[in-house]
N, C-alpha and C positions, 0 to 999 in steps of 0.2 A: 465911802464908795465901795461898792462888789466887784467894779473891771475883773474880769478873767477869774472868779473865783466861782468854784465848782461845789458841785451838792447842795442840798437841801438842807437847813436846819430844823424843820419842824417844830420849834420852838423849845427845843432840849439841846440842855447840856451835851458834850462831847460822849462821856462813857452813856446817858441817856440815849443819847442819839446813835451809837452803834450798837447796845441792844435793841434797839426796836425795829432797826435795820434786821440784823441779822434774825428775831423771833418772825418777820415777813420772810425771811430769805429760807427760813424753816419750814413756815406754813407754808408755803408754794412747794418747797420739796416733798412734804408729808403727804399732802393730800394731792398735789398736781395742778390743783388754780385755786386761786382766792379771790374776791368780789374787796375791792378795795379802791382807794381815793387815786385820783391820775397821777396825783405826783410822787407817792408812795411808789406805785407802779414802775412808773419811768425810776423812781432814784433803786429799785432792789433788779433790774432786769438785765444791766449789765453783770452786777452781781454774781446774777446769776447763771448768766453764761459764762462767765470767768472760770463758777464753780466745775462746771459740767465740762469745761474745754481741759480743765486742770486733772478732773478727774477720769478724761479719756487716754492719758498717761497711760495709764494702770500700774503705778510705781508705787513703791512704798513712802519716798521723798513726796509725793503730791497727795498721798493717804493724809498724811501728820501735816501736811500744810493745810490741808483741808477741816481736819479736827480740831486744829488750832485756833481755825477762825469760825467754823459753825459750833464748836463745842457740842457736840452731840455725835457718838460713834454708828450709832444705827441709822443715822442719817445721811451719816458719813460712806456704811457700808451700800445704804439702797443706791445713792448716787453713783458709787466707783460699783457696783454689780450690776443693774438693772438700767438705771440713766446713762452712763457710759458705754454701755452695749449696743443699746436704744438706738444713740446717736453717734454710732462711729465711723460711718460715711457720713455723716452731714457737717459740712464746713462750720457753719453759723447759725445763727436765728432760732435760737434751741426756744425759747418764748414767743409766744404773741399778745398784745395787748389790746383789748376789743374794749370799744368805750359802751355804755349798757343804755345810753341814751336816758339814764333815769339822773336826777340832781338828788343828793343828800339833804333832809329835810329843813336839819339847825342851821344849816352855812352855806346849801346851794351849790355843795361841790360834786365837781361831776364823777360818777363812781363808773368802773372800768372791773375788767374780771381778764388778768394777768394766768398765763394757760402755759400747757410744754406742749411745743406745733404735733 
């Protein structure tokens, strides 16, 4: 039984399954939206605001907290320069997720494009 258990497994393994999280949690950062599957969406969004709340700090302690879990420095730097600037009056909701009204061709799932508001 799942009672009260949280996330998605995707059908991957533990270290699988947090790379592929965090390569989504990347590509939303890089480019600023990605056209992806709903639940992919929903499982990288708090994520990703976690990132961006962490990174409006502007410390060096949430810098190396942040590199440690995105593994990438230039990702690390756009987010605490450019995203944290962005958004540092706005409390929350640093994402939207818009569903695109189209279904995926092999499996019918419904695809979504995950955005910074």
């Amino acid at each position: 039984m799942r009672h009260k258990k949280e996330g998605r497994k995707f059908h991957r393994e533990t270290g699988q399954r947090k790379s592929f999280v965090r390569s989504l949690m990347l590509a939303l950062l890089k480019t600023g939206k990605i056209k992806t599957t709903e639940a992919r969406a929903k499982e990288i969004k708090p994520l990703v605001e976690k990132a961006i709340t962490l990174a409006k700090k502007q410390d060096l302690a949430s810098r190396r907290l942040l590199i440690s879990r995105l593994h990438d420095k230039k990702i690390v730097q756009k987010l605490c320069d450019e995203l944290a600037k962005k958004y540092a009056d706005r409390k929350g909701g640093f994402t939207r997720i818009v569903k695109l009204g189209v279904v995926r061709k092999r499996d019918a799932t419904r695809m979504v494009e995950i955005s910074f508001v």
